[in-house]
Structure formats: structure tokens, C-alpha cells
N, C-alpha and C positions, 0 to 999 in steps of 0.2 A: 109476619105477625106471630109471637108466640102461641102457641098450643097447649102448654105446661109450664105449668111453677116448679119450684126447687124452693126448699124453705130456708135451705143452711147451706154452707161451703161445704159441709160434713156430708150431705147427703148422697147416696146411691141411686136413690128415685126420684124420678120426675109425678107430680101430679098433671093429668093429663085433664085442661080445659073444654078440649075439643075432641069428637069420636077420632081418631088414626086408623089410617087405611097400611095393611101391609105392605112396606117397602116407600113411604113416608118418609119425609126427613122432615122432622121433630122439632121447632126452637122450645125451649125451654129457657125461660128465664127466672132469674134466680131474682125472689121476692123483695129481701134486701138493698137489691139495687139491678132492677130491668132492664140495666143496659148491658149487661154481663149477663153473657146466654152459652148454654150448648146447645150444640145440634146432634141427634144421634138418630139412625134412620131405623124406624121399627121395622121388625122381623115379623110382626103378624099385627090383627087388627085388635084393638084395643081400646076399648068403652071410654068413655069421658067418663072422669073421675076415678079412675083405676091408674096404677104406676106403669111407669116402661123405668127399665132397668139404665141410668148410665155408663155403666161400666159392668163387667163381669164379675159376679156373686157366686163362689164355691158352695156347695154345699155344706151346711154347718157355720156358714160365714153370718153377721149378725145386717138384717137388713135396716138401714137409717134414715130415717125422717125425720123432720123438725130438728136435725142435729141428735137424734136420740135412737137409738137398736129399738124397733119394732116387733122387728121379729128375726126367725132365724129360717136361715135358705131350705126346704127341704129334699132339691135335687141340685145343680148346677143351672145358674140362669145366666142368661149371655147379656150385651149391651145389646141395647133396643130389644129385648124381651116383656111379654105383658108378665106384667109383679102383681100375684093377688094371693088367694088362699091354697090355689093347685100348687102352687112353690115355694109357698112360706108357711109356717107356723108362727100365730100369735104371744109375742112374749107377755100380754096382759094376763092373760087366762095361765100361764105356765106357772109350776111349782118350782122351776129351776130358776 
């Protein structure tokens, strides 16, 4: 049973349904069409309603939701990493 959504194909982040316990393996299905899912196993625990990362996010790299950069990475985030504001900076509030 899925755990998390994905909104777009474009996406980096998983929205997480359900709290994730470290070391978890994750379905994530992709909202568009829920039969098409990743699995990616978190690295630590992770609130429902907060992202885990699908793939690896450099620092400086743009993180993507709903198909759209959010924000931008503020250290290196790995796949299955918890995505919130300790590693991102918001691109709503940004002058850049």
C-alpha cells in the first residue's frame, strides 16, 4: 500500500501519507496514475506530510513539486532523505 504521493513525472519528492520509520521501504505512487509507483527506502524517520527525497539533490540543485522548483537544496540530500526546511530554502519568499 502506498505511503506517498508524487504529483508529476518531474518530481524529486515524495509527499509522505503515512509517519516512515528509518530504514522503511517507501511505495510512492505517482497521483496521475497509482499504478506506477517507486519504492525508495528512508534513511531516517519522517512525519507524514513532509517529503523524502527520490533521488539525490546536490546542493544548490532546485527541489520539484507539482512538476515546479520549490525550492533550492541547502546542503546535499541523498534518496530516501527527510526534505523539509533543515535542507531546503524556500523559493516563494526568495528575491532570486
Amino acid at each position: 500500500m502506498p505511503k506517498g504521493l508524487i504529483h508529476s513525472k518531474n518530481d524529486n519528492v515524495c509527499i509522505l501519507t503515512n509517519d516512515v520509520k528509518k530504514g522503511e521501504e517507501v511505495i510512492c505512487a505517482y497521483l496521475e496514475n497509482p499504478s506506477e509507483y517507486v519504492i525508495i527506502k528512508s534513511s531516517e524517520d519522517i512525519p507524514l506530510g513532509h517529503k523524502i527525497a527520490l533521488s539525490d539533490i546536490k546542493s544548490g540543485e532546485k527541489v520539484i513539486k507539482y512538476g515546479r522548483p520549490i525550492g533550492i537544496a541547502t546542503k546535499d540530500i541523498f534518496a530516501g532523505n527527510h526534505v523539509h526546511v533543515h535542507n531546503i530554502k524556500s523559493m516563494r519568499w526568495s528575491k532570486k
